[in-house]
C-alpha positions in Angstrom: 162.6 78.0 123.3 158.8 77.9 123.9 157.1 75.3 126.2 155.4 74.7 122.9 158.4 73.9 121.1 159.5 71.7 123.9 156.3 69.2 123.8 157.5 65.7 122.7 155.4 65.9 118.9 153.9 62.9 116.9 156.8 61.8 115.0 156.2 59.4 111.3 160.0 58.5 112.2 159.6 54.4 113.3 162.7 55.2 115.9 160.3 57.6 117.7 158.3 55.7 120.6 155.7 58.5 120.4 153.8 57.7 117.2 150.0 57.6 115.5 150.2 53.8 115.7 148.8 53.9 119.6 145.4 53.6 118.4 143.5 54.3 122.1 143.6 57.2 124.6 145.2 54.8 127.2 147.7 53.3 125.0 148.6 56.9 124.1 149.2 57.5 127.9 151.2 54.5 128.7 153.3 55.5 125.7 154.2 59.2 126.3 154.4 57.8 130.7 157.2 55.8 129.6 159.1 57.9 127.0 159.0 60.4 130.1 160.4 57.5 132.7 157.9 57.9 134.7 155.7 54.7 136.7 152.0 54.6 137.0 152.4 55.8 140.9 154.1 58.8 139.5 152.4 60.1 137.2 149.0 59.9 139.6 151.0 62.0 142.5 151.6 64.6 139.3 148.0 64.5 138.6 146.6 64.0 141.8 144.8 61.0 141.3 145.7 57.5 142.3 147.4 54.6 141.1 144.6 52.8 140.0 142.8 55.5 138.0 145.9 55.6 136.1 146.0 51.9 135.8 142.3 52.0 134.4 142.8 54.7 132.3 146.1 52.7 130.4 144.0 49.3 130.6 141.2 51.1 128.5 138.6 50.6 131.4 137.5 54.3 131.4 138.9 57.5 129.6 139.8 60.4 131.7 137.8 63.2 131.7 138.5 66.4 129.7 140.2 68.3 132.4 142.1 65.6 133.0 143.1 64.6 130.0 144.5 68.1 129.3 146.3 67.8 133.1 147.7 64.2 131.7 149.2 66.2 128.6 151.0 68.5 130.2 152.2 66.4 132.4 153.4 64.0 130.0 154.5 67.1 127.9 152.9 65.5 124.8 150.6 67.8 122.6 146.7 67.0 123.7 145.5 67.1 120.3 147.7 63.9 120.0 146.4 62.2 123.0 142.1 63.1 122.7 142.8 61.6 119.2 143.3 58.2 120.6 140.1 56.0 120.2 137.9 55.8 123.4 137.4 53.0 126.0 134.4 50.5 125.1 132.7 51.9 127.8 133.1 55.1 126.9 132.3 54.8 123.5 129.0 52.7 125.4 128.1 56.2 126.6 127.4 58.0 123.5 124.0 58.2 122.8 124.2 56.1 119.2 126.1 53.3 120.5 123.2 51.5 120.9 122.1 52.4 117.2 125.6 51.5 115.9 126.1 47.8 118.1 122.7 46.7 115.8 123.6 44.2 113.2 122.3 45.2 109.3 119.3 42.4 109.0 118.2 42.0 105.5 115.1 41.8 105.7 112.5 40.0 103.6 109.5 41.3 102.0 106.4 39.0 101.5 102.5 39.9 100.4 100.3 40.0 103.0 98.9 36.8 102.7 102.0 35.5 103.2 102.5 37.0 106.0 99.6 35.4 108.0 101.6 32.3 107.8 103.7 33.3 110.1 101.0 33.1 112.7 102.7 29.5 112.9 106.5 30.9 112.7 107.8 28.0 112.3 106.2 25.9 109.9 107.0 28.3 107.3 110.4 29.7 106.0 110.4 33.8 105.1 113.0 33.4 102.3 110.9 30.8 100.5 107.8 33.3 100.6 110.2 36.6 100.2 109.5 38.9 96.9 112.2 40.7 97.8 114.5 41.9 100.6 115.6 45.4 102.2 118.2 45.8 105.1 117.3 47.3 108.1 119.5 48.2 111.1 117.7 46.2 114.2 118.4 44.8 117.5 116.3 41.8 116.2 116.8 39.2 113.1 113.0 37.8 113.6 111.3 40.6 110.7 109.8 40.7 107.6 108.2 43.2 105.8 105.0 43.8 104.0 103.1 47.1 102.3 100.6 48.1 104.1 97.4 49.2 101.9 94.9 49.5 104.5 92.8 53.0 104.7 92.3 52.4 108.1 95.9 53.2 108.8 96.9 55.6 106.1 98.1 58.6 108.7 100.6 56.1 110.0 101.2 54.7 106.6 100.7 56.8 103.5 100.6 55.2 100.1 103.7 53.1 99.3 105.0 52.4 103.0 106.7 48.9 104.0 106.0 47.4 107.6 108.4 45.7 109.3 107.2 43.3 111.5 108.9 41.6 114.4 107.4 38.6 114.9 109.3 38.0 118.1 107.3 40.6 119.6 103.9 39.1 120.1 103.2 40.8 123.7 102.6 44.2 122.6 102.7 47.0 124.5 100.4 50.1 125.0 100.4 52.0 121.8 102.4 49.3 119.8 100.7 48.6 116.2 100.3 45.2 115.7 99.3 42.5 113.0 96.8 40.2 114.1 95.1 37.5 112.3 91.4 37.4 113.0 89.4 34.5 113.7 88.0 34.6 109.9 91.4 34.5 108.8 92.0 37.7 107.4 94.9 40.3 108.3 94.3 43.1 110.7 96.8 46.1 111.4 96.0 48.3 114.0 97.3 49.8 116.9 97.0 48.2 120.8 95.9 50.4 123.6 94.3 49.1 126.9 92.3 50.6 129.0 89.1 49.7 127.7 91.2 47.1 125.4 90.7 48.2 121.8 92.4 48.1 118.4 92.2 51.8 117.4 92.7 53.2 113.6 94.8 56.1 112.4 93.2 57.1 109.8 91.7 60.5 108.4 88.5 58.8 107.6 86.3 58.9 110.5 84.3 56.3 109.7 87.2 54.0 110.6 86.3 53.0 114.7 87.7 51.6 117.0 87.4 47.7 117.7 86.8 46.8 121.7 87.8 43.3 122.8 88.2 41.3 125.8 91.1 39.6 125.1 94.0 40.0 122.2 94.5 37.0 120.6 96.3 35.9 116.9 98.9 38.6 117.0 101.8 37.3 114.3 103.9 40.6 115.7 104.4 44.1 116.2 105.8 46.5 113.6 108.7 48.1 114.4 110.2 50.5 111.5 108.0 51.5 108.9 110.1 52.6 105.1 108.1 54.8 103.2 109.5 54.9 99.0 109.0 57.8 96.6 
C-alpha cells in the first residue's frame, strides 16, 4: 500500500473527525494533531519549530508558511490539498494586497446638482438625501460623499462628457495634486486640481486657454474628489 493510500482523506462520513467542516487552516491542524494523538509540543519537535508556533498557528494568529504547511501534512499524514484549503488567519488574509479594498463598506452614495452641492460648504446645515436626485454605491473607506456631474471644460481630460464626481467632503485639507471643489468668494463652484509650490489651482483641460489660478491662501474648499464614474 502506497504512502498515498495511507494519508488519513477527507471523509463526508459524520463519524470521521477529519472532515470539510474545519473551516480554517489552524482548526484543520489541531484536528488531524489529535486524530494522530499527538500534543502541540510534539508535533513542533516533528517539525522543528516550537510549541508556541504551533499554538499560534491552531489559535489562527498566523498561517504557516508554504513549506511548512506541506512539512505539517506529512507529518500529520493528512493530504495538503485538504489542509491549504482551510481559510486563512485574519492577519493573513490582512496581508493580501485587496484586503484593504474588500474591508470598505458599499456607501450609497447620493447624487445632487451642483448647486446643491455648494451647500455643503456648511455640512451640516444641510441633509444630502433631502437634496439627492439620485444615488449610486461606491466601495469607500469613507461614508461623508456625494456625487455630482462634472460639466466643466476646464477639466474635460480628467472628466470627459458624462463623468460623476464623488466628493468627500471630509477631506477638506487637500493634498498636493488632489482635485478639489471650492466655492469662490462670488459664490460660484470651482473644480480644479491643488498643487503648491507657487500655490495654484491648475486645469486639465485640452483647451489651452484654460490657466492656471495662483493664490495665497486656499480657502472655501466643500472637499476633495475621490472616485470619478464615467457612464456610456
Amino acid at each position: 500500500m502506497s504512502d498515498l493510500d495511507n494519508q488519513i482523506t477527507v471523509s463526508e462520513s459524520a463519524t470521521d473527525p477529519i472532515s470539510n467542516h474545519s473551516s480554517s487552516i489552524g482548526s484543520r491542524i489541531r484536528q488531524a494533531r489529535k486524530k494522530r494523538g499527538f500534543n502541540q509540543a510534539e508535533l513542533a519537535t516533528r517539525l522543528g519549530v516550537s510549541q508556541p508556533t504551533v499554538a499560534n498557528w491552531e489559535s489562527g494568529v498566523h498561517d504557516p508558511r508554504q513549506v511548512m504547511l506541506a512539512k505539517t501534512s506529512e507529518a500529520l499524514n493528512v493530504q495538503l490539498g485538504w489542509l491549504a484549503g482551510g481559510e486563512r488567519s485574519p492577519s493573513e488574509r490582512d496581508k493580501h494586497p485587496t484586503a484593504a479594498y474588500i474591508r470598505r463598506g458599499l456607501f450609497h452614495v447620493p447624487i445632487v446638482t451642483l448647486e446643491d452641492a455648494m451647500l455643503m460648504i456648511d455640512q451640516h446645515a444641510h441633509d444630502l438625501h433631502e437634496m439627492a436626485t439620485d444615488y449610486i454605491p461606491v466601495t469607500s473607506g469613507s461614508d461623508s460623499l456625494f456625487g455630482f456631474f462634472v460639466t466643466d471644460e476646464a477639466m474635460n481630460l480628467a472628466f470627459p462628457g458624462n463623468t460623476l464626481a464623488v466628493v468627500d467632503y471630509s477631506h477638506r485639507v487637500p493634498v498636493n495634486g488632489d482635485i478639489v471643489l471650492l466655492k469662490l468668494p462670488s459664490g460660484g463652484p470651482l473644480l480644479r486640481r491643488w498643487r503648491r509650490n507657487p500655490s495654484r489651482l491648475e486645469p486639465f483641460s485640452s483647451d489651452p486657454s484654460h490657466e492656471a489660478i495662483y493664490i495665497d491662501e486656499l480657502a472655501g474648499i466643500i472637499g476633495t474628489v475621490s472616485v470619478s464614474i464615467r457612464f456610456h
